[in-house]
C-alpha positions in Angstrom: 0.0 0.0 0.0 1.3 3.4 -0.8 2.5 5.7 1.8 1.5 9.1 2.2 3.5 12.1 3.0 1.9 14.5 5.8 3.1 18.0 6.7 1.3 19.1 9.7 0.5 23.0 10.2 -1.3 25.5 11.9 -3.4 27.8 9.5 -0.7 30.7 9.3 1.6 28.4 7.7 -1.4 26.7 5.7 -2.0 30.0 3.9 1.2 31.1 3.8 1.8 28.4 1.5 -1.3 29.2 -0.8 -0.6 32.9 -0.8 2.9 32.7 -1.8 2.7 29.0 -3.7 6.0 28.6 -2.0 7.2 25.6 0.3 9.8 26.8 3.2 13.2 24.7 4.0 14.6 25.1 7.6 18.1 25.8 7.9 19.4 22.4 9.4 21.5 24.8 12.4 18.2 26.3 13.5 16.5 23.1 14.8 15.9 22.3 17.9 17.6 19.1 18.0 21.2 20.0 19.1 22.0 16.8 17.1 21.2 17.6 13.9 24.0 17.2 11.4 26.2 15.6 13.9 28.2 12.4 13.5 27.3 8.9 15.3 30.3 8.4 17.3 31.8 5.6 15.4 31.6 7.6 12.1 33.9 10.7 13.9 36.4 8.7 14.7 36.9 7.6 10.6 36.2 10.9 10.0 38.7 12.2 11.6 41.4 9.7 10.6 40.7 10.6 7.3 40.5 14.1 6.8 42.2 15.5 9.8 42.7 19.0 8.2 38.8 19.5 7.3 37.8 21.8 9.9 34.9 21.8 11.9 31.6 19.7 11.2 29.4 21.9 12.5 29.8 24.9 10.4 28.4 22.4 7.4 25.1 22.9 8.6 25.2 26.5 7.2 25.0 24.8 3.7 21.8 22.7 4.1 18.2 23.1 4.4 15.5 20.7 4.7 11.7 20.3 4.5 10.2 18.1 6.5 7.2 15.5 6.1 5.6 12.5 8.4 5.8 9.3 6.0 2.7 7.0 6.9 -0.6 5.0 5.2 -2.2 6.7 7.9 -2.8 9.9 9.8 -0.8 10.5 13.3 -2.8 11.0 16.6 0.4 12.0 18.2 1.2 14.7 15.1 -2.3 15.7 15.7 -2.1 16.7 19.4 1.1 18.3 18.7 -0.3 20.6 15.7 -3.8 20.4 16.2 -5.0 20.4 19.8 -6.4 23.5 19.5 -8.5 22.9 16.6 -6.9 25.0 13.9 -4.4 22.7 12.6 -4.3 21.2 9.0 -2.6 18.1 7.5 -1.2 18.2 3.7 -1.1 15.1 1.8 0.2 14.0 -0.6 2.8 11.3 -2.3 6.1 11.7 -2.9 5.9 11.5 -6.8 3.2 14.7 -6.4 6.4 16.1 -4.2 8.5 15.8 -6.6 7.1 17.4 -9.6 5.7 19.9 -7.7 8.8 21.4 -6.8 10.9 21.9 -10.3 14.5 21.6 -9.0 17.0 19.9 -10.0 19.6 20.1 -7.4 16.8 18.3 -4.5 17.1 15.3 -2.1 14.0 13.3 -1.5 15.0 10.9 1.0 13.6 9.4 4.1 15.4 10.2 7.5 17.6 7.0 8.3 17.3 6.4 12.5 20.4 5.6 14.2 21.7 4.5 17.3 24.4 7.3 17.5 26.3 5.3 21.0 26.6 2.4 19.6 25.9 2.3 15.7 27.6 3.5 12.6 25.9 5.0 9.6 26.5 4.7 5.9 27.7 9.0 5.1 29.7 9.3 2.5 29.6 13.0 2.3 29.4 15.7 5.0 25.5 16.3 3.5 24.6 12.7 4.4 25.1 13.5 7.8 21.3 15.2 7.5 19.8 12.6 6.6 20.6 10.9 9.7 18.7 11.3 13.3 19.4 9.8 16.3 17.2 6.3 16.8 15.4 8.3 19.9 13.7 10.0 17.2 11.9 7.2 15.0 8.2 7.7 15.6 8.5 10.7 13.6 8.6 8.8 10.6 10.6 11.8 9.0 11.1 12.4 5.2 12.9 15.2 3.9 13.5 17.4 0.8 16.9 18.7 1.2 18.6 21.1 -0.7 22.9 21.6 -0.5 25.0 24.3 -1.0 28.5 23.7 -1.2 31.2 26.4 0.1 32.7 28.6 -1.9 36.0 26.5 -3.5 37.3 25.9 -6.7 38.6 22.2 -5.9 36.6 19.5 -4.0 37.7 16.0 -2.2 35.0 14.0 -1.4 32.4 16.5 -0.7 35.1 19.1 1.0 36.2 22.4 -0.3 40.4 21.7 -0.6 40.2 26.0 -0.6 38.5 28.2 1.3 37.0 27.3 4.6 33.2 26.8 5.2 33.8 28.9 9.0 33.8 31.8 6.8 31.3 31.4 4.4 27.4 32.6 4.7 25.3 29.9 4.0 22.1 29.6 3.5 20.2 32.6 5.1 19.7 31.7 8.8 15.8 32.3 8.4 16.3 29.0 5.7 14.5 29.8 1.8 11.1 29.5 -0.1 11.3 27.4 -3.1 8.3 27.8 -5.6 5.6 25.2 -5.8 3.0 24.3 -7.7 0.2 23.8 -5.1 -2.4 22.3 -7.3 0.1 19.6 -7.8 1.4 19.0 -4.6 -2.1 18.6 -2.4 -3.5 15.7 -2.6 -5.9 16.2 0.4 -6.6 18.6 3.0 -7.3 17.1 5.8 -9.1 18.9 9.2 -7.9 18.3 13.0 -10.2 16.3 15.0 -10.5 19.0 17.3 -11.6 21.7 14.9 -15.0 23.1 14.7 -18.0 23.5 12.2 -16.9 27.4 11.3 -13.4 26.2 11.0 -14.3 23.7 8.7 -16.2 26.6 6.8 -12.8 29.0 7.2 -10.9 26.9 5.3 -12.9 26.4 2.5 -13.3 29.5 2.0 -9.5 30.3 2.0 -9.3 27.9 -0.6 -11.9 29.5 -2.8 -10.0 32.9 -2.0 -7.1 31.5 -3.5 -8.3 29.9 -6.7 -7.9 26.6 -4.8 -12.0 25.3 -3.9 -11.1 22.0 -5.7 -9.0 20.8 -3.7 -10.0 18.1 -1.9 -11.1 18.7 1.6 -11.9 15.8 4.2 -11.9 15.6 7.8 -9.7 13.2 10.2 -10.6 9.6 10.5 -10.2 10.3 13.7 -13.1 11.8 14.2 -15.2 8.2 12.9 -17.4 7.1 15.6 -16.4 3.4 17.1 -18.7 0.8 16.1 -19.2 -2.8 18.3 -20.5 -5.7 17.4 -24.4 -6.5 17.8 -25.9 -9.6 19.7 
């Protein structure tokens, strides 16, 4: 069976992406996650018998951004009380091959989030951009899928994914507030689907946001959450 790809949102975010018909990509640095972009440990220490004259790791995380989706057949409760307690959140779906050619670029990664043990386990990274496609193993109910996009530094000569000049320390980056990349919106919704929490005139809201926008025919459903339990009769 296929699986879906879910971005959960509030409703700012759900119209931001509407209104502007462009899909944001987080900065990998500005995370919450401390660990994002590190190195299991096992992978260091071959890192750093290799190319002992790379610099620091860290300052790769300037050059990568990421968008992030919840890979599953079916909807989250957990995603749900995390973006939707309150009634006003919304659930994108879609598939990744609507992902993809919604978002005409070239240089993108669409890859799910490999979970590691990051004690005791070592991962397959090649690059230093493989790195964020990694997350530690406390971290697999997420389900993660990314879109990433990489920016290599500034350098003229390049060893296995490392500038041989110039020194990524000094280099800008991505903008810290991460980019938009243009989307085609029609493409990339499969379904719109309500919180269980939300109301009757939120339900009518976001349908007529949609119409707003050009976009009433889109589909629009609400959680199966929401499905009233049935037992069996005598």
């Amino acid at each position: 069976m296929c699986k879906y790809l879910w971005r959960y949102v509030d409703l700012a975010k759900f119209i931001r992406l509407i209104a502007t018909r462009t899909l944001h990509f987080t900065r990998i640095d500005q995370f919450k996650d401390k660990f994002e972009g590190s190195y299991p440990l096992r992978n260091l220490r071959d890192w750093e018998q290799k190319y002992p004259e790379v610099g620091d790791f860290k300052h790769y995380r300037k050059f990568a951004c990421v968008s992030c989706w919840y890979e599953s057949i079916h909807e989250s409760a957990a995603m749900w009380e995390i973006y939707g307690k309150d009634g006003q959140g919304i659930a994108i779906r879609t598939i990744r091959e609507r992902l993809e050619e919604s978002l005409q670029d070239d240089g993108l990664i669409f890859e799910g989030v490999k979970y590691i043990d990051f004690l005791r386990e070592k991962a397959n990274i090649s690059t230093p951009y493989d790195a964020f496609l990694c997350k530690r193993i406390e971290f697999k109910s997420e389900k993660e899928f990314r879109v990433a996009i990489f920016k290599l530094p500034e350098s003229d000569v390049f060893d296995d994914g490392f500038p041989r000049f110039g020194s990524p320390e000094k280099q800008e980056g991505f903008p810290e507030g991460g980019i938009d990349l243009d989307v085609n919106v029609e493409t990339l919704i499969e379904r719109i689907v309500l919180s269980p929490y939300s109301m009757k005139w939120y339900r009518v809201l976001v349908k007529d946001i949609l119409v707003r926008y050009n976009l009433e025919r889109l589909t629009v459903a609400e959680s199966e959450l929401t499905l009233d339990p049935v037992y069996p009769k005598q």
